[in-house]
C-alpha positions as CSV (number, residue, x, y, z in Angstrom):
1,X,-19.7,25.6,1.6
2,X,-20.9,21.8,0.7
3,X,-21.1,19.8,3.8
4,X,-21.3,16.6,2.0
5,X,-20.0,15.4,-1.2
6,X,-20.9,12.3,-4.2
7,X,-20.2,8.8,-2.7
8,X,-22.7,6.8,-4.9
9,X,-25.3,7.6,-7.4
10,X,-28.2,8.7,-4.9
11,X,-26.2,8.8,-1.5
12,X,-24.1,11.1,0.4
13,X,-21.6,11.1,3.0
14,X,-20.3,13.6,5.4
15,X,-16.5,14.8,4.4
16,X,-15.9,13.7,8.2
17,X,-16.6,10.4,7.8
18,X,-15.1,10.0,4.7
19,X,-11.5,10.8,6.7
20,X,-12.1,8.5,9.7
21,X,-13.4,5.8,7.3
22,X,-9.8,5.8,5.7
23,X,-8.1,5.7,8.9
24,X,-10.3,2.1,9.5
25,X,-10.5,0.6,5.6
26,X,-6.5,-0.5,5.1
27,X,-7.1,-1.3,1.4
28,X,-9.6,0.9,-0.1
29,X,-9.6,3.6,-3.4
30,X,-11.4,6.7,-3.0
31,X,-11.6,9.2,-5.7
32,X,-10.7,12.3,-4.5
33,X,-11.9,14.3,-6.5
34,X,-15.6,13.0,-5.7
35,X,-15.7,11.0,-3.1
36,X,-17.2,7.9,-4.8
37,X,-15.4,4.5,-3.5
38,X,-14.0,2.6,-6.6
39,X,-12.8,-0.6,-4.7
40,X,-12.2,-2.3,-1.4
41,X,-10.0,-4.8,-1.0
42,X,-9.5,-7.4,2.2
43,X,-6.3,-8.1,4.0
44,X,-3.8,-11.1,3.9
45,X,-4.5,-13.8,6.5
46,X,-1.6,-14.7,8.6
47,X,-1.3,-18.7,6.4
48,X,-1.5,-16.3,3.2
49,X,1.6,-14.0,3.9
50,X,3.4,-16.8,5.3
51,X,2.7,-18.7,2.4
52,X,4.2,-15.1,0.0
53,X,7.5,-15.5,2.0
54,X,7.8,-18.9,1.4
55,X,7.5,-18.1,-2.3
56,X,9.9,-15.3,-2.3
57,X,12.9,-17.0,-0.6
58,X,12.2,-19.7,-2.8
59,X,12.1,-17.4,-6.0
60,X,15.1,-15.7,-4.6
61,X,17.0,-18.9,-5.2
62,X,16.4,-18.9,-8.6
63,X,16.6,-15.4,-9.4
64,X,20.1,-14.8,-7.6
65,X,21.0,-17.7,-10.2
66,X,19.9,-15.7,-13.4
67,X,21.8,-13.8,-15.8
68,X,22.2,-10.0,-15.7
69,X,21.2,-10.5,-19.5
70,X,18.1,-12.3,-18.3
71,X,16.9,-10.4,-15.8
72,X,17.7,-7.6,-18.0
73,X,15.4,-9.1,-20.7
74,X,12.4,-9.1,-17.9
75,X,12.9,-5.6,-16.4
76,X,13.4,-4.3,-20.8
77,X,9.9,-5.8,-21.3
78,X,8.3,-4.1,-18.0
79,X,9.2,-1.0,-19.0
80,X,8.2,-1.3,-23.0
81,X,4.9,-2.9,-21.3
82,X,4.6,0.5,-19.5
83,X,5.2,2.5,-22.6
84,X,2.6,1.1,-24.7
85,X,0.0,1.0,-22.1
86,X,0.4,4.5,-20.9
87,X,-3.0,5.2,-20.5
88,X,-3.8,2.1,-18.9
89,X,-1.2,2.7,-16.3
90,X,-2.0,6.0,-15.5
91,X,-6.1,5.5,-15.4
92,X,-5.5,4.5,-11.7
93,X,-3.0,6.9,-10.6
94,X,-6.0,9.9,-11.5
95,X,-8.7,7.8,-9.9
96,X,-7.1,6.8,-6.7
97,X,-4.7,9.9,-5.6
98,X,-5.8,12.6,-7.9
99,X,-3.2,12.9,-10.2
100,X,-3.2,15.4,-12.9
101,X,-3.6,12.7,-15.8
102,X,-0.9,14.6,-17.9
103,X,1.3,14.1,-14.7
104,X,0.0,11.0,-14.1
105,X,1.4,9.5,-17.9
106,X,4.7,10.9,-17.0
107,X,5.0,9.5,-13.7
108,X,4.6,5.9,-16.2
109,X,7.0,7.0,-18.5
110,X,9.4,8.1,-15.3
111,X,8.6,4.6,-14.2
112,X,9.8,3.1,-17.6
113,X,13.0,5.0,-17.8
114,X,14.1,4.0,-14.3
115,X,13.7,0.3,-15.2
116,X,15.4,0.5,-18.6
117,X,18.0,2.5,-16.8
118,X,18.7,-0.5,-14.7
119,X,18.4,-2.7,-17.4
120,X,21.0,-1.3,-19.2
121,X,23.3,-0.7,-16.5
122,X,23.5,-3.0,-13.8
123,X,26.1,-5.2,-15.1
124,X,28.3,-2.2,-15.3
125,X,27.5,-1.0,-11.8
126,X,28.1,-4.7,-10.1
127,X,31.1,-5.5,-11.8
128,X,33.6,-6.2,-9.7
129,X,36.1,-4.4,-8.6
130,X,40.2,-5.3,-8.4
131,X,42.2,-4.3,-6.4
132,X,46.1,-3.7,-5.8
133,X,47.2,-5.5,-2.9
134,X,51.0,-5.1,-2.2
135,X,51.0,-9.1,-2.9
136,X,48.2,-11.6,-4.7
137,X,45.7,-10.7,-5.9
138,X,42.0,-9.5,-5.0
139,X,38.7,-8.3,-5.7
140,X,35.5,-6.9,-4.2
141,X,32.3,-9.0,-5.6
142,X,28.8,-8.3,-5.3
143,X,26.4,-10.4,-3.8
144,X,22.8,-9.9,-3.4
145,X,21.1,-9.6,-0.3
146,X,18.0,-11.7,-0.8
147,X,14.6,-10.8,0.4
148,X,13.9,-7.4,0.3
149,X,10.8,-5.2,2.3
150,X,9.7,-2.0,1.0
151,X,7.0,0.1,2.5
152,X,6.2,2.8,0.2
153,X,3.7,5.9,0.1
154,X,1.2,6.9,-2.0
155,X,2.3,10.0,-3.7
156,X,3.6,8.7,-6.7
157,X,2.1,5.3,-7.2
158,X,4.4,3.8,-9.8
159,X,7.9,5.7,-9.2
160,X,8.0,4.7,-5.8
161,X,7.7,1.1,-6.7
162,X,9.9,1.7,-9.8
163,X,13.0,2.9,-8.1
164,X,13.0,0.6,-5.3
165,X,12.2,-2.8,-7.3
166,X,14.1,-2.3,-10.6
167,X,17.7,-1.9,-9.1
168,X,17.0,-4.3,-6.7
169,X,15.4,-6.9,-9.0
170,X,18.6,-6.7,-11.5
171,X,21.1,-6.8,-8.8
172,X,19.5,-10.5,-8.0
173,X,17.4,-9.9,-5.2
174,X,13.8,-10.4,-4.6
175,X,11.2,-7.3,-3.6
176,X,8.1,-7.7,-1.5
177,X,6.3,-4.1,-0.9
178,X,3.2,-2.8,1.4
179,X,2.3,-0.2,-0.7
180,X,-0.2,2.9,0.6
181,X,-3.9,1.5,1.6
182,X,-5.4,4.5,-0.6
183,X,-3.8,3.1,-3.9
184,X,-3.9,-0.7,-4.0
185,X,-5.4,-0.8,-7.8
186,X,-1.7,0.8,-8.7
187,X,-0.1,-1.7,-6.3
188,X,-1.9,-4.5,-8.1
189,X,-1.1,-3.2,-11.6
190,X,2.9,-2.7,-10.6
191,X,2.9,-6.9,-8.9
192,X,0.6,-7.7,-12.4
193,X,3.5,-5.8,-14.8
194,X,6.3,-7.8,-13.7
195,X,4.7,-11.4,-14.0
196,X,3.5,-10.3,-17.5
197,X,7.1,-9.2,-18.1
198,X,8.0,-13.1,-16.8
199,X,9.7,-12.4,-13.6
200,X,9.5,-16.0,-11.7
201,X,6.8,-16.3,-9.2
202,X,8.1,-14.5,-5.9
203,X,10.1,-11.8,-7.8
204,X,7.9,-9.0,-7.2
205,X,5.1,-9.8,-4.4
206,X,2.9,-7.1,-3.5
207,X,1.4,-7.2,0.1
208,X,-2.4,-7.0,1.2
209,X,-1.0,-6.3,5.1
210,X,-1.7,-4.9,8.1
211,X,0.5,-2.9,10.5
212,X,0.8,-5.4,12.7
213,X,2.0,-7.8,9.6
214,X,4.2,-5.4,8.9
215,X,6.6,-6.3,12.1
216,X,6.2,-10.1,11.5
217,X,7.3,-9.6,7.9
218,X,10.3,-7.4,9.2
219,X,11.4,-9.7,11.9
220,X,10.7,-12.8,9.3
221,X,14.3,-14.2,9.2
222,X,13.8,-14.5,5.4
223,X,13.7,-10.9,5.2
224,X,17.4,-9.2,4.7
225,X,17.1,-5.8,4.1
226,X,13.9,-2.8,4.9
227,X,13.6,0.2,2.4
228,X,10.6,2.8,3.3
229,X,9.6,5.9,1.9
230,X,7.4,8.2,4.4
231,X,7.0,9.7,7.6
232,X,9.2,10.9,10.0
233,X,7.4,8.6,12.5
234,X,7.0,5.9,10.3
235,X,10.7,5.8,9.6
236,X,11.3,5.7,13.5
237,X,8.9,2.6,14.0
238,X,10.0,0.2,10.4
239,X,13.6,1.6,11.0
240,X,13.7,0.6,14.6
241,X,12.1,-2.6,14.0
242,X,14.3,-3.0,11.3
243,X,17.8,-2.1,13.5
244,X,16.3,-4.8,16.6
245,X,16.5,-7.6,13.9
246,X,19.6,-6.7,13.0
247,X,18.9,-5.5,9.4
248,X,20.1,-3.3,7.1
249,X,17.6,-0.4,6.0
250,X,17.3,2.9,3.7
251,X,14.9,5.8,4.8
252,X,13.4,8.4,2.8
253,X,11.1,10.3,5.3
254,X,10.3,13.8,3.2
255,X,11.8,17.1,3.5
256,X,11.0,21.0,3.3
257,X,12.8,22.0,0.7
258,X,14.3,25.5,0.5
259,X,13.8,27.6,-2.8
260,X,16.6,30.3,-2.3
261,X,15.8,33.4,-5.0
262,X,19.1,35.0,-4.8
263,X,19.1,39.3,-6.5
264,X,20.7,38.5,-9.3
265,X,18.2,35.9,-10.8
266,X,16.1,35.9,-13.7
267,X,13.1,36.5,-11.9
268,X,10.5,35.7,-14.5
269,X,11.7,32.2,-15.4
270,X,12.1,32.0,-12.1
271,X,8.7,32.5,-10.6
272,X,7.7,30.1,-13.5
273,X,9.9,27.1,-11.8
274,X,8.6,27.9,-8.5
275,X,4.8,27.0,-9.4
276,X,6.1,24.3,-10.6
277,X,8.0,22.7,-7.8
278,X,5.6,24.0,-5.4
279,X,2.2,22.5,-7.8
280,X,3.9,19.6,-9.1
281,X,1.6,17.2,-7.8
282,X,-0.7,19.6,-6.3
283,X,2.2,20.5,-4.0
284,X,2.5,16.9,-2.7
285,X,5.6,15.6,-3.0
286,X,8.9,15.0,-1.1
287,X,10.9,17.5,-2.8
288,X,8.4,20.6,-3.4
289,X,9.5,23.8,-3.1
290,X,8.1,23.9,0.5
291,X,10.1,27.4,1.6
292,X,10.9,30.3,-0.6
293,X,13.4,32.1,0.5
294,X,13.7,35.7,-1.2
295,X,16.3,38.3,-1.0
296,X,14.9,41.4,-0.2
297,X,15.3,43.2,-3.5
298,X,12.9,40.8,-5.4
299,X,10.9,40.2,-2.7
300,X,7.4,42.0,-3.6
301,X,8.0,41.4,-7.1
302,X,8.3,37.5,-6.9
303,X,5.3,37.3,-4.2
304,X,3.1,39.9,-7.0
305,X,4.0,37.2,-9.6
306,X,4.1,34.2,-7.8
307,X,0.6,35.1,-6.2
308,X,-1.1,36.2,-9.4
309,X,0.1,32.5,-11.2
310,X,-1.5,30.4,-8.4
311,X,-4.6,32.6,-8.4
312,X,-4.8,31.3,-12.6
313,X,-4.8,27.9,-12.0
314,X,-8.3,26.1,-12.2
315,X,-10.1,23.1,-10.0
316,X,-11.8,20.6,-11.9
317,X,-11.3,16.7,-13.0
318,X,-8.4,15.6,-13.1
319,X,-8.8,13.3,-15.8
320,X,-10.0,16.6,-17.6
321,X,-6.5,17.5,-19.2
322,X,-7.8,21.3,-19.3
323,X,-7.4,21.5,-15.2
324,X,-4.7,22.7,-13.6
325,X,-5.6,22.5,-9.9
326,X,-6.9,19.0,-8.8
327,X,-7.7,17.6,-5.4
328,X,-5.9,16.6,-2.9
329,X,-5.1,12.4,-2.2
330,X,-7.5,11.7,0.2
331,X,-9.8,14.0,2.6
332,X,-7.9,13.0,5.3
333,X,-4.7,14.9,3.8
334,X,-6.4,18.0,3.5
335,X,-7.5,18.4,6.9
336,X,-4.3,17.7,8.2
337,X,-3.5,20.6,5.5
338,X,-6.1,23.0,7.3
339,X,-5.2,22.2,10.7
340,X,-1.5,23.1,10.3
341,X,-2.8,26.7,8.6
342,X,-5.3,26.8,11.6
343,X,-1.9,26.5,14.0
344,X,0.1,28.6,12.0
345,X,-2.0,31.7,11.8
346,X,-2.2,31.4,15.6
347,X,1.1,31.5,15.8
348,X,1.4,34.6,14.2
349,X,1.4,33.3,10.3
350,X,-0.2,35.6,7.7
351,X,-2.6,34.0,4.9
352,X,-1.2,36.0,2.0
353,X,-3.7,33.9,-0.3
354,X,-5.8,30.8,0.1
355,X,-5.6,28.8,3.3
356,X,-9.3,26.5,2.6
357,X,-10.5,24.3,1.0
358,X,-12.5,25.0,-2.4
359,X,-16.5,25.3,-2.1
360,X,-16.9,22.1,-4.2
361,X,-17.3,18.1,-4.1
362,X,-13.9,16.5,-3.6
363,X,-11.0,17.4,-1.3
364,X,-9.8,20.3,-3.2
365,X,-7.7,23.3,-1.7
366,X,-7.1,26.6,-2.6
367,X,-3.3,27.2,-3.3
368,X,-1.6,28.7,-0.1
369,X,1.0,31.2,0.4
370,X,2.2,31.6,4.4
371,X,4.3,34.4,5.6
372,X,5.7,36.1,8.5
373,X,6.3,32.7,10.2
374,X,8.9,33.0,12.9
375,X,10.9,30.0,15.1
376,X,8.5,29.1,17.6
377,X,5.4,28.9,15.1
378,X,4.9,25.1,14.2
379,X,5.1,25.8,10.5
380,X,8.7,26.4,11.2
381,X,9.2,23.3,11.4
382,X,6.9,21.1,9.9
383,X,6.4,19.8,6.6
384,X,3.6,20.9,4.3
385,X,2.5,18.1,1.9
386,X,0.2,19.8,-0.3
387,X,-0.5,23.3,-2.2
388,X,0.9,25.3,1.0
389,X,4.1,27.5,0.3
390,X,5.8,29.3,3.1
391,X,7.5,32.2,2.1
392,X,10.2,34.2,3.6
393,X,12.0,37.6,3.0
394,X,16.2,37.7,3.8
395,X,18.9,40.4,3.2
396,X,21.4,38.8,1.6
397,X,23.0,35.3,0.5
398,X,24.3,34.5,4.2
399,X,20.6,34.8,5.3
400,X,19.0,32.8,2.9
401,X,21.6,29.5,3.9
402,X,21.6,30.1,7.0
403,X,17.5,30.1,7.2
404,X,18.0,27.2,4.7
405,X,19.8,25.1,6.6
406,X,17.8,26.0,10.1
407,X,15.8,22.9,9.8
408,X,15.1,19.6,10.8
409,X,15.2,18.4,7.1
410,X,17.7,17.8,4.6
411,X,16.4,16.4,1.5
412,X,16.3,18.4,-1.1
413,X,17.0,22.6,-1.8
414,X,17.6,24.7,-5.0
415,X,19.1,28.2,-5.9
416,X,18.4,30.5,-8.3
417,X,20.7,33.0,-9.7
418,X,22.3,33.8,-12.8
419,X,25.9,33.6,-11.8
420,X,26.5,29.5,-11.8
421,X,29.7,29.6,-10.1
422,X,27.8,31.7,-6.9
423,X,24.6,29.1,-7.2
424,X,28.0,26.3,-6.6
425,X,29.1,27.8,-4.0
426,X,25.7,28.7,-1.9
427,X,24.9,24.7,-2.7
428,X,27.7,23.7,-0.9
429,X,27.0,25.8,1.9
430,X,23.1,24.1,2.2
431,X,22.8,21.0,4.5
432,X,21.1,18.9,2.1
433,X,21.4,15.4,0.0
434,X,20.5,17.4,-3.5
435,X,20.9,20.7,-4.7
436,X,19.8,22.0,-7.9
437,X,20.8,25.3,-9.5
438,X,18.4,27.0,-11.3
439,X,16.3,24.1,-11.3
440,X,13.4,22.7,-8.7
441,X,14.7,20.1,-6.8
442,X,13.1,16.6,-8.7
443,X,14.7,13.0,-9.7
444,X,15.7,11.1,-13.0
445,X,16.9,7.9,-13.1
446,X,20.8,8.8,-13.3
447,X,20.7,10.8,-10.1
448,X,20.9,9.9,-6.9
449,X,18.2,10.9,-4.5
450,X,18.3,11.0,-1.0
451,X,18.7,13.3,2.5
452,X,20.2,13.8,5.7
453,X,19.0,14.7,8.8
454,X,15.3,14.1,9.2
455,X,14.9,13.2,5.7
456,X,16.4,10.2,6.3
457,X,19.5,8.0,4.7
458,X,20.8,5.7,2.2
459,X,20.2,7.0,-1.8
460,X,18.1,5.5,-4.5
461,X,19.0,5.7,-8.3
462,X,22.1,6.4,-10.2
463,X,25.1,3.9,-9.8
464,X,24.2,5.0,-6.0
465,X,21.1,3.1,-5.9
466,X,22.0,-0.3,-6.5
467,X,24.8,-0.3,-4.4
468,X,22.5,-0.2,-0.9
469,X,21.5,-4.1,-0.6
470,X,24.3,-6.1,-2.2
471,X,27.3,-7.8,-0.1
472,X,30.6,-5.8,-1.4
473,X,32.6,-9.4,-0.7
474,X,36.4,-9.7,-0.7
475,X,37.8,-12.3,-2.5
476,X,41.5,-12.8,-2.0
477,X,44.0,-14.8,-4.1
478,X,47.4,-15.7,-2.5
479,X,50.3,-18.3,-3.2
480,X,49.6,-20.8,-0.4
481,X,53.1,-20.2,0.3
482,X,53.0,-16.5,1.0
483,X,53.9,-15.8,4.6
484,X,50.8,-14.2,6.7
């Protein structure tokens, strides 16, 4: 195996370095799937992020004044901005995280939807709402909030940003956003997109920041509401900062989805959908199919199946719209990745397939299946962010919920079986914020997306979405002659 891999024409790096260098570089693109550093980009000062609050409450001001129609008219030409200028958009997504390019264009054109969605439908969503009082007359109104702080991740660049800012942005409030320090390129595309679309200085502010910033800007009094997508941990710290000031917040901190395969299901289709929401995004995203769950009597033939599709899919460039298996985000993620295998197989796990990383340049890893994992091994437990699927044989319907629901998540979940009205009725029994039937777990604009438990609270899109950081105001209208 390589011990180094391509940082600059002429120079190499160990992989070690590369990992603790992106613990200590805040702002900085590495391509994964070489090594080489595209880009490094400095911090705010203190003067300059005092000086991006200032502009946002001031923009908020304005923007809280302007017509839905308006600020429909911005957010329409974001989104046909987007459309013609897929490529351009999704360049960066490849080069920074290692996006499959073909994913990569329809994380943009996911991006666009979820903006013309709001466009189109805010109005509706925030009209107001009368009531019957037994005498008068009233109505709830909706108000925005004002300043808004999102902390988002780096998994999906442009989605994350998308669903946060564009129900936001049309409900009249203002977004600023510390975006993941391995993708500041898409951060600085997103923050260019909506000034080119002519939202008002202060609209849409991206932030440069530190950690440390990161608590003045959530205890800045300017700041009315905290949105992050991430970490368990991370969730605790913004969330708790967030709750000492006296602020709302949302939290969507991951999950380990369950992917129940009930007897009954068509099992070919099947084992097609579950490389797919396991490899969608080379496995890392909130809602993968993290657990299979498999009733016994398909058991050995979705594992034959399953196993043999991994084994076909191919490393190379991702920009290369032949592969199939590209790298890992950073290096960083994939040693976490081989650690938690490491502690797993001492536990007692069994490497069915896979379980290292790829003898090439980049932070590639071999797709992973897990089994034989019991309660007190770690992988119980945790969440793998990456191509790692656990997998898990159970007798019968009341196994495969209750193993479901045995865990410290509750994001997302799907079932699979070709009686609809049993796939119902198993959903309602799983302790989750979506479940799909006969379909991975994953997110359109007109759903609402969101977990319990460890996975967090409050929902993003749908009519749902716009809802979380507006004042639902009572206005009532009585004779001023009515008794009390």
């Amino acid at each position: 195996m390589t011990n180094h891999i391509i940082d600059r024409p002429n120079r190499t790096i160990s992989k070690s370095k590369i990992a603790s260098r992106e613990i200590r570089a805040a702002y900085q693109s590495v391509n994964p799937y070489n090594g080489k550093i595209l880009k490094t980009f400095k911090e705010l000062t203190d003067q300059q992020l005092k000086q991006a609050l200032k502009t946002a409450a001031t923009g908020f001001e304005t923007w809280r004044c302007t017509t839905f129609a308006k600020r429909a008219a911005v957010a329409a030409k974001a989104a046909a901005i987007l459309r013609a200028r897929v490529d351009e958009f999704a360049r960066p997504v490849t080069l920074e995280m290692g996006k499959l390019i073909a994913e990569a264009r329809g994380e943009v054109a996911l991006s666009a939807d979820i903006i013309d969605y709001y466009a189109r439908n805010a109005e509706h969503f925030l009209a107001p709402q009368h009531l019957k009082p037994r005498s008068g007359k009233a109505e709830i109104v909706s108000s925005p909030f004002g300043v808004l702080f999102g902390v988002q991740p780096w998994n999906f660049p442009y989605y994350q940003l998308a669903r946060f800012a564009a129900p936001n942005l049309m409900a009249g409030n203002v977004v600023m956003v510390k975006h993941a320090g391995c993708v500041p390129q898409c951060a600085i595309a997103f923050e260019k997109l909506w000034r080119e679309a002519g939202a008002p200085a202060g609209a849409y502010t991206n932030l440069l920041i530190s950690h440390d910033q990161v608590n003045q800007v959530i205890d800045d009094p300017r700041i009315k509401g905290v949105a992050l997508t991430g970490s368990v941990e991370a969730g605790k710290i913004v969330a708790g900062r967030a709750g000492q000031n006296l602020k709302k917040s949302t939290m969507e901190l991951g999950g380990s989805d369950a992917f129940i395969v009930l007897k009954d299901a068509d099992l070919d289709q099947t084992v097609k959908w579950a490389v797919w929401g396991k490899m969608n995004n080379m496995g890392q995203c909130c809602v993968a199919a993290k657990r299979l769950i498999v009733v016994e009597e398909l058991a050995d033939r979705f594992l034959d199946q399953f196993q043999t599709a991994l084994a076909a899919l191919k490393p190379g460039d991702p920009m290369d719209k032949a592969t199939t298996l590209g790298p890992l985000s950073t290096e960083a993620a994939l040693v976490k990745l081989l650690h938690q295998i490491k502690q797993a197989v001492a536990k007692g796990a069994t490497v069915v397939m896979g379980g290292k990383r790829i003898d090439r340049p980049g932070s590639f890893m071999q797709p992973t299946i897990l089994t034989n994992i019991k309660p007190g091994n770690p992988a119980f437990r945790e969440e793998f962010f990456g191509p790692v699927a656990l997998f898990f044989r159970v007798k019968n319907e009341d196994e495969a919920v209750a193993l479901a629901n045995d865990s410290d998540f509750g994001l997302g979940g799907s079932v699979f079986t070709r009686d609809v009205a049993r796939g119902k009725r198993v959903a309602s029994r799983i302790d989750t914020g979506m479940v799909f039937v006969n379909h991975p777990t994953w997110t359109t604009a007109d759903l609402p997306f969101g977990g319990i438990k460890n996975s967090g609270y409050g929902r993003e899109l749908s009519s749902l979405g716009i809802q979380e950081f507006v004042n639902k105001k009572l206005v009532r209208v009585s004779s001023i002659d009515a008794p009390a």
